[in-house]
Backbone as CSV, one residue per row, in Angstrom:
resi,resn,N_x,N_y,N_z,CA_x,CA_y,CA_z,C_x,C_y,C_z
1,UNK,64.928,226.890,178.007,63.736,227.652,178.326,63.051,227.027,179.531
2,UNK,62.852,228.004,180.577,61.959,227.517,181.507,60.414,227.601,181.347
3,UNK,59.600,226.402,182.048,58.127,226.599,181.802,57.935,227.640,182.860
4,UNK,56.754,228.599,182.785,56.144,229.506,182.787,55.333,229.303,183.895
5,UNK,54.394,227.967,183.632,53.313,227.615,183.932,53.461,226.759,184.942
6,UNK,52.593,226.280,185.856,52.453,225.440,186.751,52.616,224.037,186.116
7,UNK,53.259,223.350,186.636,54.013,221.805,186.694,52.720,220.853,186.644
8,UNK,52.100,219.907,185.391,51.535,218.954,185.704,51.882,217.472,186.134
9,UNK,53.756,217.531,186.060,53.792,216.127,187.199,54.467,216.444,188.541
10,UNK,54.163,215.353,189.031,54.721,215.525,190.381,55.674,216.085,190.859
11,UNK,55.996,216.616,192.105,57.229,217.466,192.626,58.482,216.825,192.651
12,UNK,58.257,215.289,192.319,59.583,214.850,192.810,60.378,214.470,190.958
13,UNK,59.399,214.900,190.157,60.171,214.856,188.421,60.796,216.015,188.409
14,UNK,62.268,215.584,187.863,63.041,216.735,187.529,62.995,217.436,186.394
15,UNK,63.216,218.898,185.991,62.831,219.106,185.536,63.618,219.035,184.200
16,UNK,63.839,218.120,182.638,64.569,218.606,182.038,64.988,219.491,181.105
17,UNK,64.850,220.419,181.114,65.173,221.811,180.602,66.100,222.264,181.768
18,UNK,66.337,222.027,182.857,66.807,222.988,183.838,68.927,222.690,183.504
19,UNK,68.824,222.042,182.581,70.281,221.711,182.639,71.221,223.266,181.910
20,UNK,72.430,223.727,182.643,72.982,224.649,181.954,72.571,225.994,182.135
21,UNK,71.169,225.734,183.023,70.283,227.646,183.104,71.091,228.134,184.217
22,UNK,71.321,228.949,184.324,71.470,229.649,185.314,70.583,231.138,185.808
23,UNK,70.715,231.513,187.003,70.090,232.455,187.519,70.238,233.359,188.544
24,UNK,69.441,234.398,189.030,69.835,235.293,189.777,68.653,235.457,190.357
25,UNK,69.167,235.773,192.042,67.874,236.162,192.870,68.178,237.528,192.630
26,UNK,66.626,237.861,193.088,66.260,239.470,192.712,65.553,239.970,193.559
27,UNK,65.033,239.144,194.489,64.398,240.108,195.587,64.991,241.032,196.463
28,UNK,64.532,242.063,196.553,65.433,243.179,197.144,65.859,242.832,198.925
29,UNK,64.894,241.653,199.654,65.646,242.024,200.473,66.301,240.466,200.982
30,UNK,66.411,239.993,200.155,66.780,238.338,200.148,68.092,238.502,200.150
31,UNK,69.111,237.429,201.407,70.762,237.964,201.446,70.985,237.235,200.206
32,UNK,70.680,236.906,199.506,71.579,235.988,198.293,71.301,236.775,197.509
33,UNK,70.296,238.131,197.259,70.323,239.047,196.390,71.770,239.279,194.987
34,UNK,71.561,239.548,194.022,72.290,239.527,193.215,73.326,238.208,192.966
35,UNK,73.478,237.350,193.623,74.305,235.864,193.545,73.750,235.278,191.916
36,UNK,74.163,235.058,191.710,73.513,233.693,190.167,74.629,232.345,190.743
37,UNK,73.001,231.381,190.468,73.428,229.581,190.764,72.809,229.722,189.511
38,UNK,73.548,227.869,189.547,72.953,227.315,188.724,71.854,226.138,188.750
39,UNK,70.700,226.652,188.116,69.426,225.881,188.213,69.559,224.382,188.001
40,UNK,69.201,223.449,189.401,69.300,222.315,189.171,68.030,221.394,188.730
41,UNK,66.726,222.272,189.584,65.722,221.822,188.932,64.350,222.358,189.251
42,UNK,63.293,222.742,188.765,62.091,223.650,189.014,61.205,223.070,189.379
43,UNK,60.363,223.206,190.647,59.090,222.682,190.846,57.900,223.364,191.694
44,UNK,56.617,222.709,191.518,55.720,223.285,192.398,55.626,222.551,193.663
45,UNK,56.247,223.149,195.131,56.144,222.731,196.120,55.541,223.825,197.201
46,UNK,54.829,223.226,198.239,54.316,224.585,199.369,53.956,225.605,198.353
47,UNK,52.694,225.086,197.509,51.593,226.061,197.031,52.271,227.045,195.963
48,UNK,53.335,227.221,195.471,54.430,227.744,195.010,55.216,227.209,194.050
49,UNK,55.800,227.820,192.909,56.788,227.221,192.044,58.134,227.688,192.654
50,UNK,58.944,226.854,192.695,60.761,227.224,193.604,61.790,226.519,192.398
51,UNK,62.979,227.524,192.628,63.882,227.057,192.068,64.673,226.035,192.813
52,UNK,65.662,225.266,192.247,66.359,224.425,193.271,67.571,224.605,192.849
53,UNK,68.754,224.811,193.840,70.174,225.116,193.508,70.881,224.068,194.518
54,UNK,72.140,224.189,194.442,73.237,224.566,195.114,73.996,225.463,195.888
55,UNK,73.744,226.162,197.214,74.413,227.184,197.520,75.726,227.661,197.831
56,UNK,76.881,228.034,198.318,77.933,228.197,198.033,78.738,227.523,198.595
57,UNK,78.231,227.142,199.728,78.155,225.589,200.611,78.121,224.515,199.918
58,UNK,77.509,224.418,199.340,76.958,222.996,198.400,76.215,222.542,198.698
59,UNK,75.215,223.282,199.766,73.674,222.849,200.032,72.784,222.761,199.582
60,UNK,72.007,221.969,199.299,70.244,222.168,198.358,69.645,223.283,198.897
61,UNK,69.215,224.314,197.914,68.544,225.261,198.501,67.470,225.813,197.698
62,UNK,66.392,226.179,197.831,65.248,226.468,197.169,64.688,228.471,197.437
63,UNK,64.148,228.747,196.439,63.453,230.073,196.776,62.703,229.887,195.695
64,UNK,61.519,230.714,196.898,60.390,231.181,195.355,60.897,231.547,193.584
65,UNK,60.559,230.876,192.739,61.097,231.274,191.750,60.723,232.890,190.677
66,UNK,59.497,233.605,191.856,59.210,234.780,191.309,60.084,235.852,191.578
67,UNK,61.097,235.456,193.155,62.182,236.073,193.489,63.162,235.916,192.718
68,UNK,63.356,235.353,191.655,64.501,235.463,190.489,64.173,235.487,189.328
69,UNK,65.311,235.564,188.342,65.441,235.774,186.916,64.722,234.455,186.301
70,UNK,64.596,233.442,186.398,64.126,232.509,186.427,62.730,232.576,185.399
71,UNK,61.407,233.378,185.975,60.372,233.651,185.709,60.610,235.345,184.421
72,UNK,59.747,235.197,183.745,59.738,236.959,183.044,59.602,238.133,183.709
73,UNK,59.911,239.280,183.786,59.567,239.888,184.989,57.924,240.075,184.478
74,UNK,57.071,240.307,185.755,55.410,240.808,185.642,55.453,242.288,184.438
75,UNK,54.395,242.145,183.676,54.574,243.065,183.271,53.734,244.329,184.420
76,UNK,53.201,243.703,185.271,52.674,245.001,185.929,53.610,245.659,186.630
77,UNK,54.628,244.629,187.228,55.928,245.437,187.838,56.557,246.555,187.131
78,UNK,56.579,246.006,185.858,57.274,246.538,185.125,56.710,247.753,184.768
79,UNK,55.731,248.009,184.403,54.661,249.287,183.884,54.379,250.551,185.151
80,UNK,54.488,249.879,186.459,54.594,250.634,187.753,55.522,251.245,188.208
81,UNK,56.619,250.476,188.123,57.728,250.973,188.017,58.153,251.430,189.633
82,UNK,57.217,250.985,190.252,57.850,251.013,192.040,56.839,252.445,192.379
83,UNK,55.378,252.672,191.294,54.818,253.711,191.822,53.802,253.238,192.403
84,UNK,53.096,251.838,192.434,52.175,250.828,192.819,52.449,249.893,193.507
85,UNK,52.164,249.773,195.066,52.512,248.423,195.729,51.475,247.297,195.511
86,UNK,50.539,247.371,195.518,49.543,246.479,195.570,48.810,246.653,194.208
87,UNK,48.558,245.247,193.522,48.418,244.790,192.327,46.505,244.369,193.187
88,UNK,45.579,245.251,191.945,44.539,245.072,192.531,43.394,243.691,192.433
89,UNK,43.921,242.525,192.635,43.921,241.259,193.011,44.682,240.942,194.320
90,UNK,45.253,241.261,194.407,46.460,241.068,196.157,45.531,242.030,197.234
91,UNK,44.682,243.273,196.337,44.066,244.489,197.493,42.582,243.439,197.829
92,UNK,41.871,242.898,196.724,40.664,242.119,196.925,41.008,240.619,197.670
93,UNK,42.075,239.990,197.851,42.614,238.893,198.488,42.554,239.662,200.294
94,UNK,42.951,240.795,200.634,43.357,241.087,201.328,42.218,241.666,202.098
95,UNK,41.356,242.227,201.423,39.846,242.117,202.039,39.599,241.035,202.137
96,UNK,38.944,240.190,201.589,38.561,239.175,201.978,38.937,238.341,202.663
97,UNK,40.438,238.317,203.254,41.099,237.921,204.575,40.602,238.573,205.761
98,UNK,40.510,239.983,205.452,40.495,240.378,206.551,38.944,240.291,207.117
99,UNK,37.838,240.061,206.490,36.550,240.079,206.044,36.514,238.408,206.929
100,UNK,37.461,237.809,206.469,37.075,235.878,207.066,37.563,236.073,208.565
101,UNK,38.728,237.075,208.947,38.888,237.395,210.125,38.356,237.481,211.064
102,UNK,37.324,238.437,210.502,36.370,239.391,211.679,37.132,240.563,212.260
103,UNK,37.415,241.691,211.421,38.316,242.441,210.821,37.769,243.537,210.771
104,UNK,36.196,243.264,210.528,35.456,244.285,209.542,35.321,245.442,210.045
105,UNK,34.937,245.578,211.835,34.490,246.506,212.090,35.515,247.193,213.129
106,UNK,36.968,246.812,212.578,38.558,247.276,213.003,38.889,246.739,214.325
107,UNK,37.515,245.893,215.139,38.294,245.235,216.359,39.592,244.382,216.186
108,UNK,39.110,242.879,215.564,40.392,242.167,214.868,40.153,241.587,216.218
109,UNK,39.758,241.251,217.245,39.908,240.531,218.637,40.893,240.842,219.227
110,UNK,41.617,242.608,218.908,42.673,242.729,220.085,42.089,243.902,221.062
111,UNK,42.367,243.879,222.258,41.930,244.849,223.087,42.531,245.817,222.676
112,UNK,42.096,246.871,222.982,43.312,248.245,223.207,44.082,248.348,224.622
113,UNK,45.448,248.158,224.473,46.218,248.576,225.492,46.331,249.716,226.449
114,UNK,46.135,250.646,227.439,46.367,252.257,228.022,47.852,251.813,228.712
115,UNK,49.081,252.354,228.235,50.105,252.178,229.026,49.772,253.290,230.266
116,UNK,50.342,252.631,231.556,50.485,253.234,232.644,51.434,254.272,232.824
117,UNK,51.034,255.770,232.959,52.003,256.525,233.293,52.246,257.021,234.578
């Protein structure tokens, strides 16, 4: 069983549960799409939980672990069913980016271009 939850020791403890799991990326547009490795060890690194493998190479290789089987799927994914892109926490994140920008009043600090005809 993998933990769920965010990692309270450090990034560099391995994880032991990860022995024997295996997995599959699932992001639709990731080239390793549909591949299954086998999980060498799980952690929170770069703000993020990542899986850690082996790739077919025999390289260390990491991806977000929400891009695979790894994690449960969301149940909001799941309930949407590809009729909802934006989960309305990601829409209020996204104001308020654009809000810290200076965004608000649709300049954004780019000029408008007139191509020359």
């Amino acid at each position: 069983m993998i933990h769920t939850r965010r990692w309270r020791s450090p990034s560099t403890t391995r994880n032991r549960d990860a022995g024997g799991t295996y997995f599959e990326v699932t992001h639709p547009f990731h080239p390793l799409k549909g591949q299954k490795f086998k999980l060498v060890t799980y952690r929170h690194n770069w703000g993020e939980d990542r899986v850690y493998f082996h790739n077919a190479e025999g390289r260390w290789t990491s991806v977000p672990a929400a891009w695979t089987t790894v994690l449960p799927a969301d149940p909001f994914v799941t309930l949407a069913a590809g009729r909802c892109l934006f989960r309305y926490e990601e829409l209020l994140k996204l104001v308020d980016l654009v809000a810290r920008l200076g965004c608000g009043d649709g300049q954004c600090g780019v000029r408008k271009i007139t191509p020359l005809l």
